[in-house]
N, C-alpha and C positions, 0 to 999 in steps of 0.2 A: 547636600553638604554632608561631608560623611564625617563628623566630627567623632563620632560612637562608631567603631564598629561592632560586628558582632563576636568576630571571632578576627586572628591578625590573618593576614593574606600569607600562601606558602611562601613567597620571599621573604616575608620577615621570620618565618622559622626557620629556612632556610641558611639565613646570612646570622642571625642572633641580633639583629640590629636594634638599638632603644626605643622605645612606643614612641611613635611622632608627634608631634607636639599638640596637635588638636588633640588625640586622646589625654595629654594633662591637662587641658586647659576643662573637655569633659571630666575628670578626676578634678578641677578645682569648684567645678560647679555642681558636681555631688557633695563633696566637701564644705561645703558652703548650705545644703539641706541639712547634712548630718549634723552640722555645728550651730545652726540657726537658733534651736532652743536655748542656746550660752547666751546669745545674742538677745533674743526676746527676753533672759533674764537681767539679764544688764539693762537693758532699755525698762523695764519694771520696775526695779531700784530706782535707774534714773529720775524714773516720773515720783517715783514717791518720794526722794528725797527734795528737787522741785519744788514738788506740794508742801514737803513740812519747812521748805524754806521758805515759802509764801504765805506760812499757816495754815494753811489747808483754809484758806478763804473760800466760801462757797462764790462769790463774786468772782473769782477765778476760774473756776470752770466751768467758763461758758463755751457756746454753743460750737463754736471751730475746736477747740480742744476734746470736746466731746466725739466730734465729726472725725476730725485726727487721727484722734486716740483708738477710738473703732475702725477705721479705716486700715490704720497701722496694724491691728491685731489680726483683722481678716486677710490681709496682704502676707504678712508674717506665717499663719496658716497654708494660704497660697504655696509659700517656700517651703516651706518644711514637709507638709505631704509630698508633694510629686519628689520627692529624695525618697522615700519611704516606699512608695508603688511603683512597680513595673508596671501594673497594668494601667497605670495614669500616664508616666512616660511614654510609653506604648502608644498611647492612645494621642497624646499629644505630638508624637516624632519628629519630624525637624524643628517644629515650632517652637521645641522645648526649649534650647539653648537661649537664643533671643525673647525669650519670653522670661524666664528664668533672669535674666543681669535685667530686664525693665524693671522685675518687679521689686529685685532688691532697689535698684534709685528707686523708684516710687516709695516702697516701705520706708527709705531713709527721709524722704523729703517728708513726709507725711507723719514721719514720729519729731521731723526738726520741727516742723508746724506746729507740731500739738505742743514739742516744749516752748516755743516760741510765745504761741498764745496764751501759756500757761504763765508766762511767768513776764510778759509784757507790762502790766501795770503792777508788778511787786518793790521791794524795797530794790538797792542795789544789791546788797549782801545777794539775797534770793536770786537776781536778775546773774547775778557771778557764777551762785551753784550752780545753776541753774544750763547756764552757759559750761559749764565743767561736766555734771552730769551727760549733757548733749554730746561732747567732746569724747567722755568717756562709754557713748554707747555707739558715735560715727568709728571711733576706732578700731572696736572689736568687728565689726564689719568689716573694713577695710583691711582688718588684718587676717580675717576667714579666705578674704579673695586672695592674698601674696601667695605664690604657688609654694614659696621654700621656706622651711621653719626658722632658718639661720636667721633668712632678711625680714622675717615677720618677729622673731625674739630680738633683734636687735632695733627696730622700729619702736616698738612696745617699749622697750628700753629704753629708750632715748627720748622716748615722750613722756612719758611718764615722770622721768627725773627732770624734764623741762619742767613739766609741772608743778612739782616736787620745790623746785627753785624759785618758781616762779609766784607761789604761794607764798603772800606777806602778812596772811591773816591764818590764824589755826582753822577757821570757816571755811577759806578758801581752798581749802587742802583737802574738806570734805568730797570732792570730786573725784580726788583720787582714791577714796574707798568703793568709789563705784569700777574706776577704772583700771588700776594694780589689780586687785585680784580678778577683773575679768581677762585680763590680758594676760597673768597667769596662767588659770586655766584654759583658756584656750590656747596659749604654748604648749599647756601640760598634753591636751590632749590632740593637738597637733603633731607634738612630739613622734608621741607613742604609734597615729596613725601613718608619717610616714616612717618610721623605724620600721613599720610594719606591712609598710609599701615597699621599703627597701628589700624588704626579705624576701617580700613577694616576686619584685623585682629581678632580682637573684636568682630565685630558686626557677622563677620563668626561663631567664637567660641556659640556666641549667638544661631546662626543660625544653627550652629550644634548642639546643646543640646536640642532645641526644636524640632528638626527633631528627633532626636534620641529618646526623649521621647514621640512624636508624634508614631516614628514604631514600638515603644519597645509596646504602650497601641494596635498600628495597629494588629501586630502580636499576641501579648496574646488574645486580643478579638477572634481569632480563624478563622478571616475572611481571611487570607491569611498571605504570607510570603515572603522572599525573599532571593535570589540568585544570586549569579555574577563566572561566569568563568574568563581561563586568553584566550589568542590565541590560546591556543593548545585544547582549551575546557574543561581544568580540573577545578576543582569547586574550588576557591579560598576563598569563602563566600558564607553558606546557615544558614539561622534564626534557630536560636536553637529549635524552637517549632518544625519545618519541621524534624529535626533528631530527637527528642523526637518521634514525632507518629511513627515514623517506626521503635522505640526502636534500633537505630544504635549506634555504636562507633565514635562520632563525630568526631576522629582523622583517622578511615579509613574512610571518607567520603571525607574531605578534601584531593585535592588533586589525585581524580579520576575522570576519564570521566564521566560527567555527563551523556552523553547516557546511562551508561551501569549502570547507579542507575536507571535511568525511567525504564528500562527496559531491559530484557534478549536477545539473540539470540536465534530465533527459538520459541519463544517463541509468544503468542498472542497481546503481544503488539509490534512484531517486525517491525510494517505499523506506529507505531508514532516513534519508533527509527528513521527507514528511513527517517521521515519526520521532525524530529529534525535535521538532521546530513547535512541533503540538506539544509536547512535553514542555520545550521551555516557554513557548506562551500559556501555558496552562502553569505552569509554574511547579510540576508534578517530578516528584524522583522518579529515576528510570534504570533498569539493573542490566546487566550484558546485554546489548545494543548492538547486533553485528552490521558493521558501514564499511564502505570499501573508501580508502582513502585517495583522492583525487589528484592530490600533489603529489605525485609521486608514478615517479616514471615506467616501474616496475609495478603490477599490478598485487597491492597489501591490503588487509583486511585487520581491521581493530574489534573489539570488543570492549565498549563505551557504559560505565555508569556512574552517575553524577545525582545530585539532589540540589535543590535550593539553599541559598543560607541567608539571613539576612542577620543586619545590625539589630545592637540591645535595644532601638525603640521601636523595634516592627519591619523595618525599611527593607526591600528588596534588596541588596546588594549585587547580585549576578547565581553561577552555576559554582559548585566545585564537583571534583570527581575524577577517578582513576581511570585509565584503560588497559588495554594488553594488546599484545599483538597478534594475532590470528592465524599470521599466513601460513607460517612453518605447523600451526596446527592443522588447516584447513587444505596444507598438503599433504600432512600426512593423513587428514581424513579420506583425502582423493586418493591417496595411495594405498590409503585399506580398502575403500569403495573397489578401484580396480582390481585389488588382489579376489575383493569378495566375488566381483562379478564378470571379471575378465578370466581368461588361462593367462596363465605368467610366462608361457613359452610361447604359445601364437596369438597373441595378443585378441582369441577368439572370445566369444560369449562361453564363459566356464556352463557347468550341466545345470547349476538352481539359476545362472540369469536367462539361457535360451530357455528352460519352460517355463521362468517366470512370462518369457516374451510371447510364448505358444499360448498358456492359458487368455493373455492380454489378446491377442491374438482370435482367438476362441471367443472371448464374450464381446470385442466391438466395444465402441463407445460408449454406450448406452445400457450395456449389459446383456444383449438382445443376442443369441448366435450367429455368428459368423463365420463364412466360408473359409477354410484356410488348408492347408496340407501340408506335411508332413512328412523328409528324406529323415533315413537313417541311412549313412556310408559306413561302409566299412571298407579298411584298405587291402586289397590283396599282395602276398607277398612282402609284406612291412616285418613281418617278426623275421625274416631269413637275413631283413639289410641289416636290422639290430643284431641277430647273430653272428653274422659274418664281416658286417663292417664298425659292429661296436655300435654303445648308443648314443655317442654325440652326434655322429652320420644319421644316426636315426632321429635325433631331434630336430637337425641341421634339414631335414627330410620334410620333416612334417612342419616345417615354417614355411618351405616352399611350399607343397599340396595345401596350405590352407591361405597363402596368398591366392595361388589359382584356382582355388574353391570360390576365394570372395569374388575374382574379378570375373568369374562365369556366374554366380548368382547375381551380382551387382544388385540393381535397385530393389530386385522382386524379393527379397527374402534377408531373413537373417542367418548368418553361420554359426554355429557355435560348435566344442570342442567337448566328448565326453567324458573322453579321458581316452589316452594309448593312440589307438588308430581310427578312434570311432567320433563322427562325425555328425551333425545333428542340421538342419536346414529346414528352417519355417518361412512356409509362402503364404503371405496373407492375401485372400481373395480368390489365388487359384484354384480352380478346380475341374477345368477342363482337363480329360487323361491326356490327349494331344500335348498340348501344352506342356504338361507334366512330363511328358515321356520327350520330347523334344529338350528340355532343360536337362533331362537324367542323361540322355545321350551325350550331350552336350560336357556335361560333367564327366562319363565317364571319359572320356576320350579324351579330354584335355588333361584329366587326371593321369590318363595309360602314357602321354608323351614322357621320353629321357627326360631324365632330371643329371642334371652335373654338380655333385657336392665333391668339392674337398679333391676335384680331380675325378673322382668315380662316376662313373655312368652308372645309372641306375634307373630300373623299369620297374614299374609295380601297377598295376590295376586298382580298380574301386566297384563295389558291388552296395546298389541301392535298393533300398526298401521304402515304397510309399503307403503312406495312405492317407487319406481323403474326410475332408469335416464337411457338407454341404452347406453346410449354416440354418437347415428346416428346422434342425434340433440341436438341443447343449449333449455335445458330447464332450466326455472329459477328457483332459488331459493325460493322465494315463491310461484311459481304451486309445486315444490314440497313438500314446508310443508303443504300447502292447503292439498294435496292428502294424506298425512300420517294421515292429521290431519281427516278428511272425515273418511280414515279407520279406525281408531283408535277408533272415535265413533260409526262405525258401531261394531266395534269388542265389546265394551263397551253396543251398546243395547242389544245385542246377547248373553249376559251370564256374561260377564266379563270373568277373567281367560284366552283369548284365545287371535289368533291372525287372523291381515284381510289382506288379501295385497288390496291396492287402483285397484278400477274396474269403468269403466264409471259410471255404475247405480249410483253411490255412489253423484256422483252429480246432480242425479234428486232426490236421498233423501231430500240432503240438500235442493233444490230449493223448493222443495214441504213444508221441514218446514220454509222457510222462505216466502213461498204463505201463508203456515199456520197463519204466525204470522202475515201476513198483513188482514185477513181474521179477525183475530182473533181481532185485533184492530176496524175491521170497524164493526162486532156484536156487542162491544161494545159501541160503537158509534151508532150505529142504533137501539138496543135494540134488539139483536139477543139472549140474554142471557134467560137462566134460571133457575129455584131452582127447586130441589125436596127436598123432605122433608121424612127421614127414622125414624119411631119412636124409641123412647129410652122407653123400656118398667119397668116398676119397680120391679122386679122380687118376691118380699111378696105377691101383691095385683093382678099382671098382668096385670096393668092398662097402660094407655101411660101415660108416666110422662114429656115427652120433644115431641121435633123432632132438627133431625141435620141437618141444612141446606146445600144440597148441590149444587157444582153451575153445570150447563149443557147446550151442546151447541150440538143444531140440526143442524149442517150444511145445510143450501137447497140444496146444490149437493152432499154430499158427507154422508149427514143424520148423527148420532147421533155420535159426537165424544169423545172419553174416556177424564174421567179428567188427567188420567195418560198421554195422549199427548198433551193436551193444556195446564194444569194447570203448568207442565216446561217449555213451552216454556213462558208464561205468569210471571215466577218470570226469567229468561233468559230476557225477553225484556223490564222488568218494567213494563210492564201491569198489574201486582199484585197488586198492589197499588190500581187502578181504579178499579180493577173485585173484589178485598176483601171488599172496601168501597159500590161499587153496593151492595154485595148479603148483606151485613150487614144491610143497610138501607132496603133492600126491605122483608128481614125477618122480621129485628121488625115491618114495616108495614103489614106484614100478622098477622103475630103473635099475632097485639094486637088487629084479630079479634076472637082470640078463647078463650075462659077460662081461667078464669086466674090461674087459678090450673096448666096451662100448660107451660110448658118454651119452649123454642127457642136457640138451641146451634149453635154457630158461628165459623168457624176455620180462627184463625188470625196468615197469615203466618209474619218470622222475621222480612219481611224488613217492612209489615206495623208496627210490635208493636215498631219497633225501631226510627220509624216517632215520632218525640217529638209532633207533632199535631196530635196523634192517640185517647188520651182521650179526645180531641174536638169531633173528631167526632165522636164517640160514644154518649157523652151527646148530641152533635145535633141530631144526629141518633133517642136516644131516645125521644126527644122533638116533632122531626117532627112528629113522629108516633104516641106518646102517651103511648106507653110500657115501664111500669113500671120496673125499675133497676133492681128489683132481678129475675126478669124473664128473665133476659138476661145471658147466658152463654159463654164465653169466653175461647174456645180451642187452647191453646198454647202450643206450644212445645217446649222442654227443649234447641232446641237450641241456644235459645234468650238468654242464658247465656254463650254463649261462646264467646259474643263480648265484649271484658273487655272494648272499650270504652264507653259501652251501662251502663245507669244508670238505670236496671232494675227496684232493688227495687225504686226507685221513682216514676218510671211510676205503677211499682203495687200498690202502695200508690196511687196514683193519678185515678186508675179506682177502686180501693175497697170503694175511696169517695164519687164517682160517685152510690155505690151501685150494680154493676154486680158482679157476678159469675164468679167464676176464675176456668178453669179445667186444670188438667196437662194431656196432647194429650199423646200417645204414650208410656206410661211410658212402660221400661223393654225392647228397643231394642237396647240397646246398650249406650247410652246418657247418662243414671239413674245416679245421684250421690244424695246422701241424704241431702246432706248439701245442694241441692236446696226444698226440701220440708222443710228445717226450715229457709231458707230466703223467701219465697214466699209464701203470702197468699192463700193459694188454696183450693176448696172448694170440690173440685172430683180427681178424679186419674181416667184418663184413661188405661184398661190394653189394648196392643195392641191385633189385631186379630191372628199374630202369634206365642202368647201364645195360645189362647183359642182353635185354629183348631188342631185337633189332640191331647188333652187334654187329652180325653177319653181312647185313646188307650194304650191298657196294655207295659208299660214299657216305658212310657213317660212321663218326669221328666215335664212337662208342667202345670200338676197341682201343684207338689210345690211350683213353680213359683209364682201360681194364689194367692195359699194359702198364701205366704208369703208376697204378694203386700197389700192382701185384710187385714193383719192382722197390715198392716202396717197403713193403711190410720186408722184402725178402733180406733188405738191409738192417730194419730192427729185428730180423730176428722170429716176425709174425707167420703164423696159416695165413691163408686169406680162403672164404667160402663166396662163390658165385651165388647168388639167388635168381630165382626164376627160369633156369634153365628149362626149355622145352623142345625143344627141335635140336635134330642132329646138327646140324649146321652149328649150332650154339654153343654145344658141346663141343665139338671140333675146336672152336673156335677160342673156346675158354681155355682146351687141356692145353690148345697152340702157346695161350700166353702165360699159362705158367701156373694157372689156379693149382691151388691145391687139392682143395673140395668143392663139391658141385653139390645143391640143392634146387631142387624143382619136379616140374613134372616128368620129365624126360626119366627120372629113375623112379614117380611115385609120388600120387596124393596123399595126406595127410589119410594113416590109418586109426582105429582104435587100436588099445592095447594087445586084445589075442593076434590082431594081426602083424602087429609089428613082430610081438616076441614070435610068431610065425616064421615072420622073415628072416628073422637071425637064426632060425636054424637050418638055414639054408649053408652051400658046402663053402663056410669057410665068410659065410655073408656075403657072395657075389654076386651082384645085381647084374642085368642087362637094361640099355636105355631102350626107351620106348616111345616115341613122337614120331614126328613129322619130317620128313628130311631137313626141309625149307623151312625159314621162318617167314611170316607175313605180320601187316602191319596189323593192328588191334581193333577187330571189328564190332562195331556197336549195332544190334537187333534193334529196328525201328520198322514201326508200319506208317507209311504216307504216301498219300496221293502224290506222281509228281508227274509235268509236261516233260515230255523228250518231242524235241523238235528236229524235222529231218525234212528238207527241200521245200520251204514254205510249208507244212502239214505238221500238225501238233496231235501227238500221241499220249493218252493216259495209260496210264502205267504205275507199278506196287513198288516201291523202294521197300528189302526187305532186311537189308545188313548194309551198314558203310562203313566206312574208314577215312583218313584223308588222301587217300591214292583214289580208292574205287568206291563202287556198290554194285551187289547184288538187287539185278528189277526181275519184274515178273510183270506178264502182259503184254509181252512182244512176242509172235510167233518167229524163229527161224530168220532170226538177223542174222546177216553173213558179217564173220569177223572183219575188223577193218572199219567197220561203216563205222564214221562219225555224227557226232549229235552237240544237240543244244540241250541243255538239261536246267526245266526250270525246278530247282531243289527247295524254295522259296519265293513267298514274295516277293525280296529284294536281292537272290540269290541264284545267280544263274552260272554255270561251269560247261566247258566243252567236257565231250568225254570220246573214248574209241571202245566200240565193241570188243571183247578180246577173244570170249567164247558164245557158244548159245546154242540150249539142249531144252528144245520143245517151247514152250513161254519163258523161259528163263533164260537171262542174258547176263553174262561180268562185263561191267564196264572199269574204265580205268581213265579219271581223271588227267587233262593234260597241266593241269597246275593243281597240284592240291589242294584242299579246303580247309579250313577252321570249322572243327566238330562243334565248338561254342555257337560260333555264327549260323551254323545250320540248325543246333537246338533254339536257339533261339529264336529263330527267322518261324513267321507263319505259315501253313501249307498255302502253295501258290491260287491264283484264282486261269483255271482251266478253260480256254475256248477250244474243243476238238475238232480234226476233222482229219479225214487220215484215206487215200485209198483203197480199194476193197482188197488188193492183194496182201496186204499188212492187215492180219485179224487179230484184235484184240481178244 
C-alpha cells in the first residue's frame, strides 16, 4: 500500500499535478502525532476537573480507572513517538498507518472508560462535568483527524456554542474551559501548519514546473533520458524521446520488463541483461550499463544507470534512472577504430594494425613462437601512372591492386597497406619456400595483368621481398620486417618483376651501402670528388658546343665507382644538396676558363631546385667564378613538377633573371606532358638515350619518336640534344631527323678537365665520330652453364654475353652457320636459336623469338643430361 511515498514519481513532476490523496490522508496522520500532546493535555485537565467534581474521592478511583487511566497514557505515548522517529516508522512500514487510526480508537475508548468509571458513582453535577470534560477531550481528537482547518474551525465552532447554550448551570459550562481553549489552540496551530503546507505546496508546484521544464529541454537536447520501474521491474515511466528512437508503441512499452527491452535471450547482449537483473535483485545502483536495445529494428545501444528508491517507511518502491543513447557514439567509435586501423583508401590493414597482426602472429596463442612469414610488395612503375595520369588514376589504381592482392592471398594471410605503393602480407603458419614462392608468383602475375581505370589501360608490375619466422625461436617483429624489407630491395635491384627470400648476404649488402654512404660523405668533405666533362657536339658544324658536367668518385680502395651507385644513395641520404652545389660551382670555375663560345651544362636534381635558395646559389656560383649567365645550362627534369606544393614557375622566373639556360633532361620516358613546355621557360629538350639506342633498326618505332620531339621543340623555338649516340648509323640517323646536338660516345667519353680544355683547342673545335657503323642490341656479360640441343643429343656449353636477340656461347667446335638448336637457358627456359657465325669454340647465335632478360635472370641454371657425338668436341 503505497500510502508514503518516498519521493513523487517523474509524472508528477512532470505534469505539476496535486499530492494524491493517500499522501494527505499520510499528512493527516502525522498531523495527528504532532498534535497528540494538545490532546493528552486536554484529556489531563479533563481527568482533573472530573476528580474535583467528584471531590477527588479516594472511593473513586478504583481499580478500571486506574487500568484506564494508565493504559490511556501508554497508548497516547504509542501516538506521539512513532510521529517523532523515522527510525520507528521505518521500522514499522506498512503497518504504520492501520496501526496508527487503532490506536487512536483504542486511546479514545480507554480515556472514555477511565472518565466513565471515574465518575459513575458521583453526584449528577459531577456525572455532567464530567460528561462535558469527556466531550471536550473526544473533540480535539476528532478535530486533529479533519484533514481542512476551515471544517475543523468551523466544527469547534459550532460545538462549542452548542455547549455554550446549552449550559443552564455556570457548573455546567465548566466543560467548556476544558474544550474552547483546546479547540482554540489546536485551530491556532492547525492554522499555522497548513498555511505552512500551503506554501510548501506552492513553492513544490514551482519546484515541479521548473524541473519539468528543466528535463523536458534535458531530454529534447538528445543528451539523454529517463526511466523508472515499479518492484517487479516493469517500466512505469520512460521519456518519450527514448521510445521515439526505437520507433516503439509507447503503450507496449509501458508496463513490461525492462530487461527484456534492453535486450533479448540468447542474444549478444545477454551479459548486460544478466547484469541488469543482478543489479535489481540485489537491489544495488549501477552506473553506464552498455545494453543493446531489442525492440528496435535497427540495431541501438543505450548506456543505462539507475539506483534504488524507496518510500519514507523503508519500502522498496522500484528502480529510477537515466539513460543515453549509444549508437551514434559507438559509430563513431567504429569509425575512429577503422580510421585507426584500417587505410581510408583501400580499405586495407593501415601499417600499426598489420604488425599489430604480424607480431600476434609471431607469438601464437599461448605466447609460444610461431611459424609465420612475411611479403613486402612493392609496386613497379606506380610513380610514372601518378606522374602522367595524375593521382586520382593512381589511387583509383591502388584500390584495384589491393582488391586483387586480397583475392590472391584470400584465406592464408592478411593484406595490409604501408603507405604509397607498398604493400605488406602476413602468412600465419607458412613456411615452406615452395609454397611461398608459389603464392609470390601467383601475386606477381596477377598483379602484372592490364588494369582499365578511368578508360586507360594501364600495366605495372610488383616486386616481393620475403622472409621467414620458423616458429623454433621469438623472432621480432622488426628483424623480420628489416629482412623482408633487405629482400625486397634485393629483388628490386635484380630486375624488378621477381621475388627474393631474405638470405644473410643481404645484410652485408646493406652494410656496405651504408659504409658507402659514410665513405661518400667524408670524399665530400675531403675533396674526393670529381667532374668529367662529355662533349655536347653540334651536329650542322661538328664542332663542341658545351660539355656536361659529370660528377665521379675514385674510391682509394675500391677505385672508380658508378654514378648509378652513389648518385642514389646521395639523394637517399641528402648528400645531393652538397655534391650538386660542389660540381655546380666547380664547373662554372672550369668553364670560365675556356671560350666563350662554349657552354657548361649542369644536372640539377629535385630536391636542389625545390631549395627556395637554389637561385642564390647559382648567381653566387656564377659571381665566384666569373661565368657569364648564358653560358650556363641548367638540366632539369620534369619531375620538379609533380610537387604541387613546389612554386616552380617562380623559381623559373627567378633563374631566367639571373640569365641561365634552362634544358628539359629526359624528355620522352614516361614524365612528358606538354602542358610543362608551355609553363616553363626552356631553352633545349633533351631527348633521352633510350630513344636514340636502337633508333636505327628496321622496325623500331624510335625514330618517330625522335621525329616528333624534334618537330616539337622546333615549333617553341627549342635545341633539342640527342643522348647516347654511339654508332654511325645513330648519328646518321639523328642529323636525318633534325637534332640539333649530339651527345654520346660516337664523339667522346666523359673526360677530365686537361682533357677537355685539350680538345677545345683543336682547329675551331672539330670533332670526328668514332663507333661502330651498326648499332646492336645491349648485351649483358653473364657466365652459365647451358644445354644446346641438336638431333636428340644435348651439348654443354658457356653462355658468355646475351641479349634479347642473341648470345655469344663457347664450347662448340666449328658449327656450320645455319644449324639450328634447342637451348636450354634455364630451368623453366628454353628458346630455339640459328647459328649465325662460328670461329674455333665460339659460336653467335640468334634467337628466333626473343627473350626477357628478367626471365632469364631469374630463371635457375638448367639441370644438364649430356651426351653428344664424337665429331662435335667439346
Amino acid at each position: 500500500m503505497h500510502w508514503l511515498m518516498f519521493g513523487q514519481k517523474q509524472s508528477e513532476l512532470a505534469t505539476g499535478d496535486a499530492p494524491a490523496p493517500a499522501v494527505l490522508s499520510a499528512r493527516s496522520l502525522l498531523a495527528i502525532c504532532a498534535l497528540w500532546p494538545v490532546v493528552m493535555g486536554v484529556r489531563t485537565v479533563a481527568m482533573l476537573l472530573t476528580a474535583a467534581a467528584t471531590g477527588f474521592s479516594v472511593a473513586s478511583l478504583n481499580l478500571p480507572f486506574v487500568l484506564a487511566a494508565a493504559l490511556s497514557i501508554l497508548i497516547d505515548l504509542a501516538i506521539f513517538l512513532p510521529g517523532r522517529s523515522d527510525a520507528i516508522r521505518k521500522i514499522l512500514g506498512d503497518s504504520f498507518p492501520p496501526m496508527l487510526s487503532a490506536i487512536v480508537c483504542v486511546s479514545t475508548v480507554c480515556f472514555s472508560f477511565a472518565v466513565v468509571s471515574l465518575v459513575a458513582h458521583g453526584q449528577e453535577a459531577g456525572v455532567l462535568i464530567g460528561m462535558m470534560a469527556l466531550l471536550g477531550a473526544l473533540l480535539p481528537t476528532l478535530a486533529v483527524m479533519v484533514p481542512h482547518r476551515m471544517l475543523m474551525f468551523f466544527a469547534c465552532m459550532s460545538t462549542g456554542l452548542g455547549v455554550l447554550l446549552a449550559a443552564w448551570d455556570l457548573r455546567f459550562a465548566v466543560g467548556t474551559l476544558v474544550f474552547l481553549p483546546a479547540m482554540l489552540l489546536i485551530a491556532l496551530i492547525r492554522g499555522k501548519d497548513d498555511r505552512d503546507e500551503e506554501a510548501a505546496l506552492d513553492q513544490q508546484k514551482l519546484n515541479n514546473e521548473r524541473a519539468r521544464c528543466l528535463l523536458s529541454d534535458y531530454e529534447k537536447s538528445g543528451r539523454g533520458w529517463f526511466w523508472e520501474t515499479d518492484r517487479q521491474g516493469r517500466i512505469v515511466y520512460i521519456s518519450a524521446e527514448a521510445v521515439t528512437a526505437i520507433e516503439a508503441d509507447p503503450a507496449t512499452i509501458i508496463g513490461q520488463p525492462l530487461s527484456s527491452v534492453i535486450c533479448s535471450p540468447g542474444a549478444d547482449g545477454g551479459g548486460s541483461e544478466r547484469t541488469f537483473n543482478f543489479h535489481f535483485s540485489a537491489r544495488t545502483a549501477f552506473s553506464d550499463l552498455a545494453v543493446r536495445v531489442a525492440q528496435s529494428e535497427e540495431e541501438r545501444a543505450w548506456s543505462l544507470s539507475g539506483a534504488p528508491f524507496y518510500n519514507e517507511f523503508g519500502q522498496f518502491v522500484g528502480f529510477r534512472g537515466h539513460g543515453t543513447d549509444l549508437t551514434e557514439v559507438k559509430r563513431s567509435h567504429e569509425a575512429v577504430t577503422q580510421l585507426a586501423r584500417y587505410d581510408n583508401l583501400t580499405g586495407l590493414a593501415n601499417r600499426l594494425y598489420i604488425k599489430e597482426l604480424f607480431e600476434k602472429a609471431l607469438s601464437g596463442h599461448r605466447g609460444e613462437p610461431s611459424p609465420c612469414s612475411l611479403f613486402l610488395l612493392d609496386l613497379d612503375r606506380f610513380k610514372q601512372v601518378n606522374d602522367t595520369l595524375g593521382h586520382p588514376i593512381g589511387d583509383a589504381l591502388l584500390k584495384q591492386v589491393s582488391e586483387r592482392l586480397k583475392r590472391t592471398i584470400g584465406d592464408s594471410g592478411e593484406v595490409g597497406r604501408l603507405g604509397g605503393d607498398e604493400f605488406q602480407v602476413v602468412l600465419p603458419g607458412i613456411i615452406s619456400e615452395d609454397r611461398l614462392a608459389d603464392i609470390a608468383r601467383s601475386v606477381i602475375i596477377n598483379l602484372s595483368h592490364p588494369y582499365m581505370v578511368e578508360g586507360n589501360q594501364i600495366v605495372i608490375g610488383a616486386s616481393v621481398g620475403i622472409a621467414i619466422a620458423d616458429g623454433r625461436t621469438h623472432s621480432g617483429a622488426e628483424t623480420l620486417i628489416r629482412n623482408a624489407d633487405l629482400a625486397l630491395y634485393s629483388a628490386k635491384e635484380n630486375g624488378r618483376g621477381i621475388w627474393k627470400f631474405y638470405s644473410e648476404d643481404m645484410h652485408k649488402v646493406a652494410h656496405e651501402r651504408r659504409a658507402l654512404e659514410g665513405e661518400l660523405r667524408a670524399a665530400l668533405q675531403a675533396g674526393g670528388m670529381s667532374i668529367a666533362y662529355q662533349p655536347v657536339v653540334n651536329v650542322a658544324t661538328e664542332t663542341i658546343s658545351g660539355f656536361e658536367a659529370l660528377a665521379r668518385w675514385n674510391h682509394p680502395v675500391r677505385g672508380p665507382i658508378s654514378p648509378g651507385a652513389f648518385v642514389p644513395i646521395a639523394e637517399e641520404s641528402g648528400l645531393i644538396m652538397q655534391l650538386g652545389e660542389w660540381v655546380l660551382r666547380t664547373a662554372c670555375a672550369d668553364a670560365a676558363t675556356w671560350p666563350r663560345s662554349v657552354r657548361i651544362a649542369v644536372n640539377v636534381s629535385p630536391m636542389q631546385f625545390a631549395d627556395p635558395a637554389f637561385p642564390s646559389i647559382v648567381l653566387n656560383a656564377l659571381a665566384q667564378s666569373g661565368l657569364e649567365p648564358e653560358r650556363l645550362e641548367l638540366e632539369i627534369t620534369e619531375s620538379v613538377f609533380l610537387d604541387d606544393k613546389l612554386d616552380a614557375t617562380r623559381i623559373f622566373e627567378r633563374l631566367k633573371g639571373i640569365g641561365v639556360r634552362l634544358a628539359l633532361d629526359d624528355f620522352g620516358t614516361g614524365y612528358s606532358a606538354l602542358g610543362y613546355l608551355r609553363s616553363a621557360p626552356f631553352d633545349k629538350i633533351k631527348i633521352d638515350q633510350s630513344f636514340v639506342r636502337g633508333a636505327s633498326q628496321s622496325g623500331s618505332a624510335n625514330s618517330a619518336i625522335i621525329r616528333s620531339i624534334v618537330s616539337l621543340a622546333e615549333a617553341l623555338n627549342m635545341e633539342t640534344t640527342a643522348e647516347g649516340a654511339e654508332t654511325i648509323d645513330e648519328l646518321e640517323l639523328i642529323r636525318s631527323l633534325g637534332c640539333s646536338h649530339v651527345q654520346g660516345y660516337i664523339y667522346g667519353k666523359p673526360v677530365g678537365l686537361a682533357e677537355a680544355t685539350q680538345r677545345l683547342a683543336g682547329v675551331e673545335n672539330h670533332v670526328e665520330p668514332v663507333g661502330h657503323k651498326r648499332s646492336r642490341e645491349t648485351r649483358y656479360k653473364v657466365l652459365r652453364t647451358i644445354g644446346i640441343y641438336h638431333d636428340g643429343y644435348c651439348y654443354p656449353a658457356r653462355i658468355k654475353n646475351i641479349s634479347p636477340g642473341g648470345a655469344l656461347i663457347e664450347g662448340l667446335w666449328d658449327v656450320p652457320p645455319g644449324t639450328e638448336f634447342e637451348i636450354a637457358l634455364g630451368a623453366n627456359l628454353k628458346v630455339r636459336a640459328v647459328a649465325r657465325w662460328s670461329v674455333e669454340d665460339r659460336c653467335g647465335l640468334q634467337f628466333t623469338v626473343p627473350i626477357s632478360l628478367e626471365r632469364f635472370r631469374q630463371s635457375s641454371p638448367p639441370q644438364i643430361a649430356t651426351g653428344y657425338p664424337e665429331q662435335m668436341r667439346a
